[in-house]
N, C-alpha and C positions, 0 to 999 in steps of 0.2 A: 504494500500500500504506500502510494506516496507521500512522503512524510513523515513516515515513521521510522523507525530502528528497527530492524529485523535481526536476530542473531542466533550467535550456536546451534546451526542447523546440524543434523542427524536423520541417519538413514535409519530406523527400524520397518525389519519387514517392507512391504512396501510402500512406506507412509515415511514423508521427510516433516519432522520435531524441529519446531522454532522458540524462540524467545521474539518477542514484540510488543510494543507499546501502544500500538497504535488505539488502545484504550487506554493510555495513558501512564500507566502502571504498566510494566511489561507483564507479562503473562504468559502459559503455554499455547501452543499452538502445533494444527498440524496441517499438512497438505498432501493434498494427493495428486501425483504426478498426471492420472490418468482420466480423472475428472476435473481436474485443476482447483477443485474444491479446498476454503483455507477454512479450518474450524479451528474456533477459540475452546480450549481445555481448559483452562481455571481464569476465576475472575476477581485476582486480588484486587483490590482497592491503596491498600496502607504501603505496603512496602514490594521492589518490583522481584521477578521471578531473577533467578541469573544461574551463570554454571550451567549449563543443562548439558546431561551425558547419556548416553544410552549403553546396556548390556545386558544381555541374560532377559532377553524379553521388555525390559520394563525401562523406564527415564528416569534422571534422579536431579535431582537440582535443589538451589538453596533459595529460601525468601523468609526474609524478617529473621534470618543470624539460625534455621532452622533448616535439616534437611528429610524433602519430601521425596516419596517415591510416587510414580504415578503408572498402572499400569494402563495401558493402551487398548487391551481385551476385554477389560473390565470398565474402564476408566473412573478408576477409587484414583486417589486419590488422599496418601496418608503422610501426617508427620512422621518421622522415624524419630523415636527415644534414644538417645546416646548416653549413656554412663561411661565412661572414665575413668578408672580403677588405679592405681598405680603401686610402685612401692616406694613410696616420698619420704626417707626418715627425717628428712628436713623441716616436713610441713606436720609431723608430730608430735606432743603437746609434748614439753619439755623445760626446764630450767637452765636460765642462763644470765651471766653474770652482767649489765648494761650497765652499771652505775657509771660504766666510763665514757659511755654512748649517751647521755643525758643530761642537759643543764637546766639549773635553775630550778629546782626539784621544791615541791610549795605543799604543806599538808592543808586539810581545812580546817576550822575551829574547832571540830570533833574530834579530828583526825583519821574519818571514816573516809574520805575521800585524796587520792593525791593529786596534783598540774605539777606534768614534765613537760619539756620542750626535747623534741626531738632535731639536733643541729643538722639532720642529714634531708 
């Protein structure tokens, strides 16, 4: 469409996968070579579609910092949930000495509460 941004096109099957704005928000989209036919697959509003890849049947792409899968058979249409596991001993809760990393160090009148200044 003229005027608009069309991108990350993909071959699945015989249907080519875009990304376009041309509703403002980019969005998915598909076309079909053989009817020339261009259909719009999802209709975000807030934040645009981007990334879009294809494998193993289905699309995957990110919008609003989230990634969705969308199959084209079906056409759902799902957030995918990511968890993040690690083995971080750094970001485990632990004791350490900072009296030397801290100025200015102020109790409160109760002395339930403390104000440090972190110089970094």
């Amino acid at each position: 469409m003229e005027g608009s941004n069309d991108t990350d096109p993909v071959w699945l099957g015989d249907t080519i996968y875009f990304l376009s704005d041309r509703d403002y928000a980019a969005n998915l989209y598909s076309y079909n070579p053989g009817t020339k036919q261009v259909t719009q697959l999802t209709h975000y509003k807030d934040f645009d579609a981007k990334h879009l890849n294809a494998g193993g049947g289905v699309l995957v792409y990110e919008q609003g910092g989230y990634l969705h899968l969308f199959d084209p058979g079906t056409k759902s249409d799902k957030q995918l949930v990511i968890n993040v596991r690690g083995d971080l001993p750094w970001a485990l809760p632990h004791w350490a000495d900072v009296s030397e990393d801290l100025t200015n160090p102020s109790l409160s009148p109760t002395g339930a509460r403390a104000l440090v200044r972190d110089p970094g």
